[in-house]
N, CA, C and O atoms as CSV, one atom per row, in Angstrom:
chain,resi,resn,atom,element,x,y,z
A,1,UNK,N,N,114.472,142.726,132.042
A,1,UNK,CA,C,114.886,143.845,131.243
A,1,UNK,C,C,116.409,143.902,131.257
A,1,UNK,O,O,117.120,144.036,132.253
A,2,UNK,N,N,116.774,143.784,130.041
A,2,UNK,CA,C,118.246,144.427,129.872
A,2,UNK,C,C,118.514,145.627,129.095
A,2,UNK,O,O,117.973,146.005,128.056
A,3,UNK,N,N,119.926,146.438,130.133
A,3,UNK,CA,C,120.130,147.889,129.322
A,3,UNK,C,C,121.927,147.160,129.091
A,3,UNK,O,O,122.726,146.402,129.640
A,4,UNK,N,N,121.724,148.285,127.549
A,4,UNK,CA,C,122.741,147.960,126.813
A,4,UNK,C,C,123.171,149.803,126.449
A,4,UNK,O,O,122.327,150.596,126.030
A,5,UNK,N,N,124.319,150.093,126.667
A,5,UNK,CA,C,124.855,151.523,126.344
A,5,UNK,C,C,125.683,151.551,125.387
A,5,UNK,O,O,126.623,150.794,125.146
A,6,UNK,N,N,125.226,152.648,124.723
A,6,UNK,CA,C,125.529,152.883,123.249
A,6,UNK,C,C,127.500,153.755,123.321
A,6,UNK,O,O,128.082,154.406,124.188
A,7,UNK,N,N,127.821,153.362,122.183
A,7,UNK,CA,C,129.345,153.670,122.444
A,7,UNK,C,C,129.412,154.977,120.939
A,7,UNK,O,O,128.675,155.084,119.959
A,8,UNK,N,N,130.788,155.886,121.433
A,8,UNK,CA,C,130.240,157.174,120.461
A,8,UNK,C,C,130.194,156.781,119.051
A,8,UNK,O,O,129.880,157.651,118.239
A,9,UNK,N,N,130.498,155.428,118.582
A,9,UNK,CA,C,130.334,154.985,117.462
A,9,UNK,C,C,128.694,154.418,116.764
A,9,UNK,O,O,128.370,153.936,115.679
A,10,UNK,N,N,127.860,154.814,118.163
A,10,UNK,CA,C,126.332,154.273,117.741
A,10,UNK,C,C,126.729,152.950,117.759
A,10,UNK,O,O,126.005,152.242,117.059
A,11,UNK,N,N,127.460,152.481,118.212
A,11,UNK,CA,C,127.079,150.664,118.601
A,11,UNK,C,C,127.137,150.072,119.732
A,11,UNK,O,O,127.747,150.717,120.584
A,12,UNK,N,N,126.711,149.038,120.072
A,12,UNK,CA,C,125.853,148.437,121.344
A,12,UNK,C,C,126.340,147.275,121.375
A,12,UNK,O,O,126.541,146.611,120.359
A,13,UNK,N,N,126.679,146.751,122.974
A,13,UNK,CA,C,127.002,145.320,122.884
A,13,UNK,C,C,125.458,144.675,123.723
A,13,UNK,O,O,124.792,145.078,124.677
A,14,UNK,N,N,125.363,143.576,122.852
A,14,UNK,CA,C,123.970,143.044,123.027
A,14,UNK,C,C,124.303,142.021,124.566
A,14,UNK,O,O,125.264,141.264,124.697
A,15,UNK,N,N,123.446,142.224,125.378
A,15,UNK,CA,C,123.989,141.472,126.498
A,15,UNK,C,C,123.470,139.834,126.076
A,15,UNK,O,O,122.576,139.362,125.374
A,16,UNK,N,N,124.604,139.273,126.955
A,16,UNK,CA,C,124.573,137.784,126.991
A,16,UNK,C,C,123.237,136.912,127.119
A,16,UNK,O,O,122.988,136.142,126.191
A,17,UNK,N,N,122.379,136.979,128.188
A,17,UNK,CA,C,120.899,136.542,128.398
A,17,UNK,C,C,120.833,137.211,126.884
A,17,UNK,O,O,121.732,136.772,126.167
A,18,UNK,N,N,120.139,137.985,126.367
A,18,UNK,CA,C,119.590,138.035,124.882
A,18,UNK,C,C,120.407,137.100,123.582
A,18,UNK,O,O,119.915,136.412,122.687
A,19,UNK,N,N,121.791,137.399,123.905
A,19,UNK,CA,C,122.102,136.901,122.628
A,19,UNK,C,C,122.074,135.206,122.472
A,19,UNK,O,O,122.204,134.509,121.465
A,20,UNK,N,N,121.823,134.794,124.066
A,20,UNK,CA,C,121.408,133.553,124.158
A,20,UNK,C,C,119.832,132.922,123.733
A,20,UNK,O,O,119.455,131.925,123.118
A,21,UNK,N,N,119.339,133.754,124.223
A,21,UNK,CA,C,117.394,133.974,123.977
A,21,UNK,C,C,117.359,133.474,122.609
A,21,UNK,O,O,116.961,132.364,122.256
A,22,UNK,N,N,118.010,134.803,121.568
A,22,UNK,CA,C,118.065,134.745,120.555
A,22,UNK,C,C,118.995,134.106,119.625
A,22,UNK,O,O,119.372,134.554,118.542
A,23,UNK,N,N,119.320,132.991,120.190
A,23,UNK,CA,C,120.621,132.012,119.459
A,23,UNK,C,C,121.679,132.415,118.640
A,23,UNK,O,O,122.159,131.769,117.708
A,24,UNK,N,N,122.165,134.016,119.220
A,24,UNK,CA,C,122.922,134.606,118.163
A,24,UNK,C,C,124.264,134.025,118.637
A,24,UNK,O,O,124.472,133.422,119.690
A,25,UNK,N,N,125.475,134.441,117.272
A,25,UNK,CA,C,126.795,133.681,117.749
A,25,UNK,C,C,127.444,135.193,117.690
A,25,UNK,O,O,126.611,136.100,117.674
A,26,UNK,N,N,128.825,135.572,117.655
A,26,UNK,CA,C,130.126,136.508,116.506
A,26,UNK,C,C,129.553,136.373,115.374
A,26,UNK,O,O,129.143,135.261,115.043
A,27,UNK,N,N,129.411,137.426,114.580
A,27,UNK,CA,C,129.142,137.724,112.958
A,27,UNK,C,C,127.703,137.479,112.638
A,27,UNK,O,O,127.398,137.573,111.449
A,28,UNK,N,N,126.956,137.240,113.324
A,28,UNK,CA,C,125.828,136.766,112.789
A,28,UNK,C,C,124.725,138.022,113.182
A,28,UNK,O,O,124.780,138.544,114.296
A,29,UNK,N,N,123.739,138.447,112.178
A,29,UNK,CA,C,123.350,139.692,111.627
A,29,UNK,C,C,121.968,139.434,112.774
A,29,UNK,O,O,121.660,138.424,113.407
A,30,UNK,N,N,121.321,140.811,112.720
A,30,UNK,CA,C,119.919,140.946,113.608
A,30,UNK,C,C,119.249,141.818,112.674
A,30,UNK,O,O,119.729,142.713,111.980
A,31,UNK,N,N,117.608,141.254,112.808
A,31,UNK,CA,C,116.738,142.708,112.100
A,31,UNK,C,C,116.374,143.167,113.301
A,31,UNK,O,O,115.977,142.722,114.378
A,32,UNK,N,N,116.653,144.300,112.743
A,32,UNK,CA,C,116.015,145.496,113.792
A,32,UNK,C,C,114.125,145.544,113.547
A,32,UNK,O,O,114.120,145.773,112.338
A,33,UNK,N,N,113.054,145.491,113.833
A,33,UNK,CA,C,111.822,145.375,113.291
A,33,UNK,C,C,111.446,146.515,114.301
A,33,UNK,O,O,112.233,146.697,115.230
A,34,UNK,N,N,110.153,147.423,114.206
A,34,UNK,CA,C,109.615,148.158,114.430
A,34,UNK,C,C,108.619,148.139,114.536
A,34,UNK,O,O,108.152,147.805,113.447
A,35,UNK,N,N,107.115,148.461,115.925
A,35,UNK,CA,C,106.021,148.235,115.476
A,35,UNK,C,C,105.071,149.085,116.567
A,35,UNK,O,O,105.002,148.784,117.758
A,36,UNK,N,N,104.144,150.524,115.764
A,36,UNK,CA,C,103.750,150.648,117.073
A,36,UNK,C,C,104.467,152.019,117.886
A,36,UNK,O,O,104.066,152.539,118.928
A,37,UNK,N,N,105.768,152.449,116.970
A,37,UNK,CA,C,106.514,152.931,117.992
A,37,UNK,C,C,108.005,151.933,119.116
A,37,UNK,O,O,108.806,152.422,119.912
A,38,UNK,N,N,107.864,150.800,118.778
A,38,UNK,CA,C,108.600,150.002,119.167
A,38,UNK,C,C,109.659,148.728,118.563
A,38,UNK,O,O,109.544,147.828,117.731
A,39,UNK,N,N,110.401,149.063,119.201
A,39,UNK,CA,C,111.692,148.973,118.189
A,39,UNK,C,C,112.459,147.645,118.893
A,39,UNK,O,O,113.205,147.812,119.858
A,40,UNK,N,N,112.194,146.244,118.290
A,40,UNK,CA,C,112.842,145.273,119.000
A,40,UNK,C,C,113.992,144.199,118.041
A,40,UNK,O,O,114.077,144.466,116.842
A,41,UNK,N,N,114.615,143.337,118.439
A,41,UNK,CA,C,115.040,141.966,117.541
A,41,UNK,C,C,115.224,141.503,117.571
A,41,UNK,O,O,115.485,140.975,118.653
A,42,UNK,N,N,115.433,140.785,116.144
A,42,UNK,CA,C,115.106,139.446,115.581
A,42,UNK,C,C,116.311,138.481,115.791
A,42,UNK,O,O,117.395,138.990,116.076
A,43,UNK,N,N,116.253,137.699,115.724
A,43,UNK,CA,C,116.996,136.629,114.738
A,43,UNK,C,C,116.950,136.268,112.956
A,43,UNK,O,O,116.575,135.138,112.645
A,44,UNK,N,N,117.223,136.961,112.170
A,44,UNK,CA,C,116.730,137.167,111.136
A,44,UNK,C,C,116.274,135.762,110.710
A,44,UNK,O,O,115.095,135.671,110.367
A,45,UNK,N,N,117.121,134.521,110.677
A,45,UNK,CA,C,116.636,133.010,110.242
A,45,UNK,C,C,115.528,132.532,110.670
A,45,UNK,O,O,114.687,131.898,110.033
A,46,UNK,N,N,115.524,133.005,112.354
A,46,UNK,CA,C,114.009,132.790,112.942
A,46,UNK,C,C,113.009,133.421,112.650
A,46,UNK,O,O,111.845,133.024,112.692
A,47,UNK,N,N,113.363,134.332,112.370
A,47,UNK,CA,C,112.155,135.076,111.445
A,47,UNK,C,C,111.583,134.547,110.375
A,47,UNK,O,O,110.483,133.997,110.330
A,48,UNK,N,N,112.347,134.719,109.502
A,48,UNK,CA,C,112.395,134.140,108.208
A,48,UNK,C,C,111.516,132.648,108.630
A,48,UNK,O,O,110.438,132.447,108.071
A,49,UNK,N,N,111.937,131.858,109.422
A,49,UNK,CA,C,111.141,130.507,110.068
A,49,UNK,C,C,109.505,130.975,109.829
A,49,UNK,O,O,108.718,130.951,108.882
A,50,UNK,N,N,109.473,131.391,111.188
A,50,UNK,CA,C,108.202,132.550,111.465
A,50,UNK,C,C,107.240,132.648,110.663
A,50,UNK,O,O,106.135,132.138,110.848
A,51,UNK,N,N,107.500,133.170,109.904
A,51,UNK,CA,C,107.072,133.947,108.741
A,51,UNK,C,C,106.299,132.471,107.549
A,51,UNK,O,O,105.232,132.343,106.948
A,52,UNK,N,N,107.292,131.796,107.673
A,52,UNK,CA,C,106.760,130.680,106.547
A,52,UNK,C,C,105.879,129.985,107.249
A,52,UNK,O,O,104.761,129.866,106.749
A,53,UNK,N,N,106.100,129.464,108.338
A,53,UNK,CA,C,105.600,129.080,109.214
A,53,UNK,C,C,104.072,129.484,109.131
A,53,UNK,O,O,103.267,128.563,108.995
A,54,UNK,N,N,103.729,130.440,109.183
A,54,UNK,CA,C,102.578,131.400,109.458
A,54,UNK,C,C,101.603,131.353,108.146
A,54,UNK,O,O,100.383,131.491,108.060
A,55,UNK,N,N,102.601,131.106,107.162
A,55,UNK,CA,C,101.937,131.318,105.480
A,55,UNK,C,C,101.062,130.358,104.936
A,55,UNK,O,O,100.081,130.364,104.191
A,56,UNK,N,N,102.041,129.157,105.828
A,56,UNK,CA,C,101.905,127.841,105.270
A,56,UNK,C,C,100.430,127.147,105.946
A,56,UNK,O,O,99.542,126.480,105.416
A,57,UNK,N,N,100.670,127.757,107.699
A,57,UNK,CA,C,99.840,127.318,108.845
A,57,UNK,C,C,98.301,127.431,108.052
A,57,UNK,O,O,97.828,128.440,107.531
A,58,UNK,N,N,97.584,125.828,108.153
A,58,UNK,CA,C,96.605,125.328,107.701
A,58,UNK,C,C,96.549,124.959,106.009
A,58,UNK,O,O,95.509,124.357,105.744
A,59,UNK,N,N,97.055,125.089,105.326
A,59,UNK,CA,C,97.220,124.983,104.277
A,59,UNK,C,C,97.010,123.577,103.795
A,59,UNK,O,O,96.442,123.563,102.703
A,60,UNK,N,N,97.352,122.158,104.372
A,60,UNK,CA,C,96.939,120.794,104.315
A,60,UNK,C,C,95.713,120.835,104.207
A,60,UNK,O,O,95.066,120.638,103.178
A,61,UNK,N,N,95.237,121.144,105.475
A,61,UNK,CA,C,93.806,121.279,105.469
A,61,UNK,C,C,93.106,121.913,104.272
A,61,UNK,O,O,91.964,121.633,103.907
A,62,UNK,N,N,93.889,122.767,103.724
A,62,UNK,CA,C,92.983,123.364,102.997
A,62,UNK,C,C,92.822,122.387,101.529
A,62,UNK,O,O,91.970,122.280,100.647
A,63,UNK,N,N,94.121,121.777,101.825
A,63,UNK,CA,C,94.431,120.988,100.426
A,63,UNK,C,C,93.642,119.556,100.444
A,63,UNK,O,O,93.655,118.702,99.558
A,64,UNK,N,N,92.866,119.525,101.852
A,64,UNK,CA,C,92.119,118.732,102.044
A,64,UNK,C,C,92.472,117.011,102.378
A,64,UNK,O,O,91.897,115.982,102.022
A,65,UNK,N,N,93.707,117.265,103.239
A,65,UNK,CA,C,94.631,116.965,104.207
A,65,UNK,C,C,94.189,116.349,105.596
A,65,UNK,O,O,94.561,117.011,106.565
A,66,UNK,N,N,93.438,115.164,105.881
A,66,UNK,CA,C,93.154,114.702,107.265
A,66,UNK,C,C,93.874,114.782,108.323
A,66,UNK,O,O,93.378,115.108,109.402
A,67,UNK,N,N,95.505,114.417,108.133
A,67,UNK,CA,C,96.390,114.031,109.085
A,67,UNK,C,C,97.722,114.646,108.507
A,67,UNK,O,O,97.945,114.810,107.308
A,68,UNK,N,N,98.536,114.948,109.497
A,68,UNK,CA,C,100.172,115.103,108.998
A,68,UNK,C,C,100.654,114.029,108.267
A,68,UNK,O,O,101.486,114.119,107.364
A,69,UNK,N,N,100.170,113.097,108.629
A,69,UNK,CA,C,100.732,111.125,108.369
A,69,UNK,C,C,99.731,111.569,106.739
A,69,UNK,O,O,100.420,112.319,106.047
A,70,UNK,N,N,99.003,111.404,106.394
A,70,UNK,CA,C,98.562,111.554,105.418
A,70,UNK,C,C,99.301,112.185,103.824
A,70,UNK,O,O,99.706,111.683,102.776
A,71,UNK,N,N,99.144,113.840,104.535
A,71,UNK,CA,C,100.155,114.645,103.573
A,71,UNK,C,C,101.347,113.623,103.640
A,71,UNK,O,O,101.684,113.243,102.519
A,72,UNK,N,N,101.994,113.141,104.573
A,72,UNK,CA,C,103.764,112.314,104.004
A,72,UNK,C,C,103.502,111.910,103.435
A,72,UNK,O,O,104.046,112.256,102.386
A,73,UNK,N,N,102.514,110.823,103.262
A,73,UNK,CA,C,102.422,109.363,102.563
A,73,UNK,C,C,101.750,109.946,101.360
A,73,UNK,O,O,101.399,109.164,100.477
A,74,UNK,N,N,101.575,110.963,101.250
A,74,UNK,CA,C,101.088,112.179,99.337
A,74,UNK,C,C,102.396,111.884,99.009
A,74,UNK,O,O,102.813,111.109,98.149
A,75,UNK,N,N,103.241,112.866,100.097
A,75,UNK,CA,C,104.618,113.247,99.802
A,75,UNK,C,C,105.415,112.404,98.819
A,75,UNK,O,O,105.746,112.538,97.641
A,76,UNK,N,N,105.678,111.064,100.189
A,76,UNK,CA,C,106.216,109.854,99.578
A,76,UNK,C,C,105.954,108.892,98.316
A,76,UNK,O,O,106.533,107.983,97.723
A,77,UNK,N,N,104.957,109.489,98.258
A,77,UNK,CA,C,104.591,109.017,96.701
A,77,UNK,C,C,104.817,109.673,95.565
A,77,UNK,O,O,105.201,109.163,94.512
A,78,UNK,N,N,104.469,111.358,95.859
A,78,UNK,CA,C,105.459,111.864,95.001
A,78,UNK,C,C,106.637,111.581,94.706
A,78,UNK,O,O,106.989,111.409,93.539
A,79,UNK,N,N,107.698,111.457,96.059
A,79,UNK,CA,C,108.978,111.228,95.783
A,79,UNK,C,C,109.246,109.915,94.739
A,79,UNK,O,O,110.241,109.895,94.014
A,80,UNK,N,N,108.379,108.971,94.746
A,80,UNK,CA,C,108.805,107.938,94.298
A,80,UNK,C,C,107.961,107.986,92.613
A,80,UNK,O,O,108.158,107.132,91.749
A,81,UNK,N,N,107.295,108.840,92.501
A,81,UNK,CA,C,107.226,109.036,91.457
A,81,UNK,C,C,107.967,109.999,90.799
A,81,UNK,O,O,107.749,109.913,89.591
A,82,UNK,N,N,108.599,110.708,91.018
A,82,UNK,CA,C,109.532,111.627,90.225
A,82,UNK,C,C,110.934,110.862,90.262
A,82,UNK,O,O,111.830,111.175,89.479
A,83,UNK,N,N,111.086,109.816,91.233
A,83,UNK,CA,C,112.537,109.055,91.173
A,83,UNK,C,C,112.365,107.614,90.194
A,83,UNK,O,O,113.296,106.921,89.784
A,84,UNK,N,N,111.314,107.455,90.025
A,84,UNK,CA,C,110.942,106.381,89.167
A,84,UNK,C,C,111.016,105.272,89.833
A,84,UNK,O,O,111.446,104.260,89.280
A,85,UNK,N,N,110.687,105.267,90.890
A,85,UNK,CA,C,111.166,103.724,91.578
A,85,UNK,C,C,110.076,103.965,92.550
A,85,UNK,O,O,109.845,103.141,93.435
């Protein structure tokens, strides 16, 4: 657990262990997310990851997809058909 104290401007310095956790740098933004009553965050890019991640998860399969190696070698054939070569 880390505590972080709020300054009379309502802002917070995020301690070091977190902003490491969360691969944050200087300037780089956080979502605040909520759930439950509970209020934690993000990494917004990792999220954003997350999220597709999650959408996508099984979707080969569904496309009727045996192997990862499989879908490429779809892939790669696409590619080489839209490049003409």
């Amino acid at each position: 657990m880390e505590v972080a104290k709020i300054s009379s401007k309502g802002q917070i310095t995020i301690p070091v262990s977190v902003r490491n956790a969360l691969k944050l740098k200087a300037g780089d933004k956080i979502v605040i997310l909520e759930e439950n009553g509970r209020f934690y965050f993000e990494n917004p890019a990792m999220l954003a990851f997350k999220r597709a991640e999650e959408a996508f998860s099984g979707e080969a399969e569904r496309a009727g997809f045996a192997s990862e190696e499989e879908m490429q070698d779809y892939m790669k054939g696409i590619r080489k058909e839209v490049r003409g070569y």
